[in-house]
N, C-alpha and C positions, 0 to 999 in steps of 0.2 A: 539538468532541468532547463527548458527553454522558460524564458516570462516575456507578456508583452502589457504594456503598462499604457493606462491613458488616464486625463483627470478632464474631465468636462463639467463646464460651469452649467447648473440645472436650477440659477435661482428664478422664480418666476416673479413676473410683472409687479410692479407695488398697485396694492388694489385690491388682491384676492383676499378671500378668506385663511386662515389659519388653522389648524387643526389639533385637534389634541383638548381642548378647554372648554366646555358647556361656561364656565362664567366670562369668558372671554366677551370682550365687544369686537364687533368686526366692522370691515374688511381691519388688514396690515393697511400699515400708512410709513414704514421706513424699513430701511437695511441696517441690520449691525455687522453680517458676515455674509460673505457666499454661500452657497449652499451646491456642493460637487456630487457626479456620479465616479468612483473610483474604480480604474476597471483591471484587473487581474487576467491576462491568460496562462493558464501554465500548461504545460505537455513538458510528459517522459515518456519513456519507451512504453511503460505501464499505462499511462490514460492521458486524457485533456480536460484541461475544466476553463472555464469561462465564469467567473463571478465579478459581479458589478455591487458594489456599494454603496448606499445614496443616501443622501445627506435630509431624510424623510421621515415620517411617520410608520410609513410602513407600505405596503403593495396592496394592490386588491387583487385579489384571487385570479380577474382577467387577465390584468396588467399584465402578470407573470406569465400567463397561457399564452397570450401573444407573442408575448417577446421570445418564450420559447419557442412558437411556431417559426416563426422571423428565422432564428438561430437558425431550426432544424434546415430551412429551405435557401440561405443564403452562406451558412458558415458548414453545414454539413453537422453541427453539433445535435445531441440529443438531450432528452429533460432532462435528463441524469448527469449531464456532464457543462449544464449551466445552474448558477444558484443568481437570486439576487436578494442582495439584504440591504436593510436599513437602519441607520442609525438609532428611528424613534423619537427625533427631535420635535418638540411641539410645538415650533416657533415655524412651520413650513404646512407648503400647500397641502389641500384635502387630498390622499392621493386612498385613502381608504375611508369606507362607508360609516359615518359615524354622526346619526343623527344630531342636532344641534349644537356639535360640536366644532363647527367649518363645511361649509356643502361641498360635498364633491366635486373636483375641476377637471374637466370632460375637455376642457379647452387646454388647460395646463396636462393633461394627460397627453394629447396627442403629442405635445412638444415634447413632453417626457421621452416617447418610444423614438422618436427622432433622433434623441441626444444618446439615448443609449445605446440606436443603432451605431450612431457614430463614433460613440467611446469605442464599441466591439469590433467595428473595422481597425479603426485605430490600433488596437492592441494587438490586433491579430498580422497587421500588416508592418509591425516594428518589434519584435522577440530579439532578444540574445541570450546567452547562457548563462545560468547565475548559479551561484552556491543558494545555502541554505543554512542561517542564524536562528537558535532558540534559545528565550530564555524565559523563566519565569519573574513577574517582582510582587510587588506587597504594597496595595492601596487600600486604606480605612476609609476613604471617602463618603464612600453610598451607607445609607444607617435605612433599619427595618423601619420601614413609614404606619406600618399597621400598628404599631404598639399594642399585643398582646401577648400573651405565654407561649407563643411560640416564635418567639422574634430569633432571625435567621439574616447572615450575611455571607459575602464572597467576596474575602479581599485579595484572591488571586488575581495578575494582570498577565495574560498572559501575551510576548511580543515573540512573531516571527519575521527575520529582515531577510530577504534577498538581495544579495550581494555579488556585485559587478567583481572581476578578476583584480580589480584594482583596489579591493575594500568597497569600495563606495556603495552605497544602500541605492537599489532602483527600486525598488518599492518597502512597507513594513506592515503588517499584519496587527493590529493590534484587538484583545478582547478584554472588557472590562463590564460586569455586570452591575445595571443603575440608571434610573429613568434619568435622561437628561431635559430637563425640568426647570430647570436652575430658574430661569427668567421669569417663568411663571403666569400666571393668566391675566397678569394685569400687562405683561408685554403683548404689543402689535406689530413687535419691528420681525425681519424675517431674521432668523439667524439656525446653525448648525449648533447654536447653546455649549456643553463642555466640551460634547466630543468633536466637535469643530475646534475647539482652542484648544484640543487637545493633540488633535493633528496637523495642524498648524505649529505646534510647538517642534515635534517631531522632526516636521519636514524642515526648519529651521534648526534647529540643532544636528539631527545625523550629516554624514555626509555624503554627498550625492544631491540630497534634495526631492529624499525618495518622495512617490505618492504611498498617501497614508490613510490604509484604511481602519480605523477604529471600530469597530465592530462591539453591539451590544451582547450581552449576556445575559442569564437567566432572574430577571429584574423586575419580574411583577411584583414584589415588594419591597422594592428597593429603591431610595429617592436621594438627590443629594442633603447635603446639612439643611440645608435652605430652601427656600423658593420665595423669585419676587427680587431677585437681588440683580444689586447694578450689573454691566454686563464687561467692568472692569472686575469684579471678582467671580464671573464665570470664566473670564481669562486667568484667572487666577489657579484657579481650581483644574483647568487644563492644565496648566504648563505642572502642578501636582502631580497629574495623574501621569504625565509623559515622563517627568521626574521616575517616575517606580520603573521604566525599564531601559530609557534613556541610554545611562553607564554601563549598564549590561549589555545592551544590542553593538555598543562599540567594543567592549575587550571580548566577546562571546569568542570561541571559535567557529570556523564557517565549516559547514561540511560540503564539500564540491559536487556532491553525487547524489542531491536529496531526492526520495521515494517518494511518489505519489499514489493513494488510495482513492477511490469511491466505493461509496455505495449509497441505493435509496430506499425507502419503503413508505409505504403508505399506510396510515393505520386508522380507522375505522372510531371513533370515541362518539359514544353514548350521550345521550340527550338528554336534558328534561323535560320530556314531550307531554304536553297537557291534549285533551280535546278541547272543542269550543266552549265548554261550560267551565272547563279549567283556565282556560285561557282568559274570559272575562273577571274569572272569581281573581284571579293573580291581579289584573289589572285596576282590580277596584282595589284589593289590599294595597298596591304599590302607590294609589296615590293618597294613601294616608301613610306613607314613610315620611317623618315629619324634616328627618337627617337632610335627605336630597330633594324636599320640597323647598323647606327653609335658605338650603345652600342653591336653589337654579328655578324654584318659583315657578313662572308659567314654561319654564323651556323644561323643566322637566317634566309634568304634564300634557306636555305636544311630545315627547318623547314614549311616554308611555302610551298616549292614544296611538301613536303612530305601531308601537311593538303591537299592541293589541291587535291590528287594523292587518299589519304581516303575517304575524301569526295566524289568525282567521282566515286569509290568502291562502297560506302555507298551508292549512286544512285540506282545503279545497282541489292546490295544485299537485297534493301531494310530494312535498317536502321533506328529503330524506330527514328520518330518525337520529343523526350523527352527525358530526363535524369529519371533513377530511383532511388528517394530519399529516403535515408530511415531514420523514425525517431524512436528513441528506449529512451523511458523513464524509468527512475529509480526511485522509490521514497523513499528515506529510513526517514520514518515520513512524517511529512510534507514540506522536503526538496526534491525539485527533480532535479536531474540532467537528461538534455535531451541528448541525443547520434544524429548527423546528418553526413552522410557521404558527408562531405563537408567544403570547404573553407569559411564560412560566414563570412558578416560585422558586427559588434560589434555592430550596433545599432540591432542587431537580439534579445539578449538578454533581454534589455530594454524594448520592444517589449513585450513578455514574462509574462514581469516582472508585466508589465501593467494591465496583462491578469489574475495576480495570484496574490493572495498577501504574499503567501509563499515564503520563499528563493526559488530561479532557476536560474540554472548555464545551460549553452552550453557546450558537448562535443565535438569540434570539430573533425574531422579524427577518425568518427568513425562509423566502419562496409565498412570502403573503403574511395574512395577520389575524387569526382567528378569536384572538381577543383574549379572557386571561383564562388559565389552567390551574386553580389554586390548588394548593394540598388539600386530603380529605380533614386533618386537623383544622385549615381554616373553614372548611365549611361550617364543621362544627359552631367554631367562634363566632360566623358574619363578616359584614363588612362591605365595603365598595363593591372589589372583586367577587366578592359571590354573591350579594343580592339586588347589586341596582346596575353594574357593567355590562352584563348582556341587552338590557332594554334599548343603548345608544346604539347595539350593533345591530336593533331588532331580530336578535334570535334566541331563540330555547338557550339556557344555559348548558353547559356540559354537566354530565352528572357528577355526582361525589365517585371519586375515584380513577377521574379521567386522566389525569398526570401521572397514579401509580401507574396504570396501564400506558401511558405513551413510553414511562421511563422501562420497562417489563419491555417493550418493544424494540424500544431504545439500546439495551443489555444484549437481545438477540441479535440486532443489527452491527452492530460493532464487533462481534466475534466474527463475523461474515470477514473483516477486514484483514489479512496478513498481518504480523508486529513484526516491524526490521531494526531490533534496539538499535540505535546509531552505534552507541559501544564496541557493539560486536564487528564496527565496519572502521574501525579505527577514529571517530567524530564523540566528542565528548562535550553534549549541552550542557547551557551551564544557567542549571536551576538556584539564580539566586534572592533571594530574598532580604530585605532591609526594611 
């Protein structure tokens, strides 16, 4: 396996708005951490891929069309053979659509495509050959933020390191599902919140000094212990979570020869599509929710005039009926990491898991951000995610059953992918747990 590695700094200007928080006051007014795009290229005989990680909320749907367009016409790559993800950090610019939650930054975006093109040459234009380290570990950290009867976790962490002939880590793969949050809405400083402290810890510990991409997971109900906390025990709470595969990524065994997989699909998910007389009657019930009137006051009332006012739009422009989900698999051996551009619930993964008997992890916020995908149980229940989260993103919610149907999609796509048990090729990961 070829890798070419770049880490480019993407924090923007102090000044901006922030993103992620309806109680939030704006603009940011300091720095606690950088905020990086981390960039991966890998090529085997098998395929190329190109994925960039950024220390962000999430894409907007453009963001990513371009930047693919970009790839296809200067790097020769295609949709399929680039992804970009994001952390999710809420402490970072508007880089996706979220009414009164941070305005969108159209100025901090063009910089953005600048920096990424730049990571992309960069890594494309510095590769060597690496092995290939897997291990699994065991973090408790993220706790079900919904507290109801069907509270759901994922303390799998899953790390993959690439490794120089020398031992040395040139890059590590890290996935852990859990809104990184930490800092909370009474922060205005900019920061990458845990999973910034938590690759930071990495890249200080392993050896090498790999870049380190921490990657989200299937975490729409998943929050850390806390929120609102110093950003001395968000470092804290990294250097935990790096702790869970740390010791492992160094005694692992490397396999010299690691396989690479793609595949993509697109899946189609179902609306809750009102007409115009639906669409007002929602609007007027929504702003007697006394829950998120009490908690955001007049910002969530300009919120919901505003869904009302797109929606009625969306009548008129006709406005497709569905979300477009996209799913994008990885497989390096017989570990696969799936890509979904969306906010899933944790039991997505498990789901998955059912379906394969190989490790598979969830990429969350990735190739864009469609906002959240609840289980049909929680619709039952209520809640943020199923009855006031689509209004910020002014669109129809997805219907009950949208998650069963992306995971149903999900099952099929992943058979598409060869399994090359390392085992059988003399390489023995070392799934350990503590």
């Amino acid at each position: 396996m070829i890798l070419g590695t770049a880490q480019i700094d993407i924090t923007p200007p102090l000044g901006g708005e922030l993103s992620g928080f309806a109680a939030r006051q704006q603009p940011s007014t300091g720095l606690l951490d950088p905020l990086f795009a981390k960039v991966l290229y890998l090529a085997t005989a098998e395929a190329r891929l190109l994925w960039i990680h950024c220390d962000l909320i999430g894409f907007d749907h453009q963001i990513v069309a371009d930047f693919r367009q970009w790839a296809r016409t200067h790097l020769g790559l295609l949709a399929e053979q680039v992804i970009l993800s994001a952390t999710h950090t809420h402490a970072g610019p508007a880089t996706i659509h979220l009414r009164e939650a941070g305005e969108y930054d159209a100025a901090y975006v063009a910089l953005l495509h600048h920096r990424l093109r730049q990571g992309a040459r960069i890594a494309l234009q510095h590769s060597e050959p690496v092995g290939l380290t897997i291990v699994e570990g065991h973090c408790d950290l993220a706790v079900e933020r919904r507290q109801t009867v069907t509270p759901h976790t994922d303390p799998r962490v899953a790390a993959l390191g690439f490794r120089r002939s020398n031992g040395d880590f040139a890059a590590v793969l890290v996935n852990y599902a859990m809104h990184p949050v930490a800092l909370g809405a009474g922060n205005r400083w900019i920061s990458a919140d845990i999973f910034g402290a938590a690759a930071v810890e990495l890249a200080q510990t392993l050896p090498g000094s790999p870049v380190v991409l921490l990657t989200n997971g299937a975490c729409g109900n998943l929050n850390p212990p806390a929120e609102n906390v110093s950003f001395e025990q968000v470092k804290l709470w990294g250097r935990q979570l790096a702790a869970a595969v740390a010791p492992q990524l160094k005694a692992a065994t490397c396999d010299p020869q690691p396989r690479l997989n793609l595949a993509r699909r697109l899946v189609r998910l179902p609306l809750d599509t009102l007409d115009a007389d639906g669409i007002n009657q929602f609007a007027r019930q929504a702003r007697q929710n006394l829950v998120p009137l009490n908690q955001w006051g007049d910002k969530y009332l300009r919120v919901v005039e505003h869904w009302r006012n797109a929606r009625l739009q969306g009548q008129l422009s006709g406005s497709p009926p569905f979300h477009a989900a996209e799913l994008f698999a990885v497989g390096f051996n017989d570990v696969l990491l799936l890509g979904a551009n969306a906010e899933v619930f944790s039991e997505f993964t498990d789901w998955l898991r059912r379906e394969r008997s190989a490790p598979t992890y969830l990429v969350g916020y990735a190739n864009g951000d469609l906002g959240y995908l609840p289980t049909r149980a929680a619709y039952a229940e209520g809640g943020y995610e199923v009855d006031v989260a689509h209004l910020f993103y002014g669109v129809f919610r997805p219907r009950a059953g949208g998650l069963e149907l992306l995971a149903a999609a999900s099952a099929e796509l992943i058979r598409e992918l060869p399994v090359q048990a390392p085992s059988a090729r003399g390489f023995t990961p070392a799934w350990v747990r503590h």
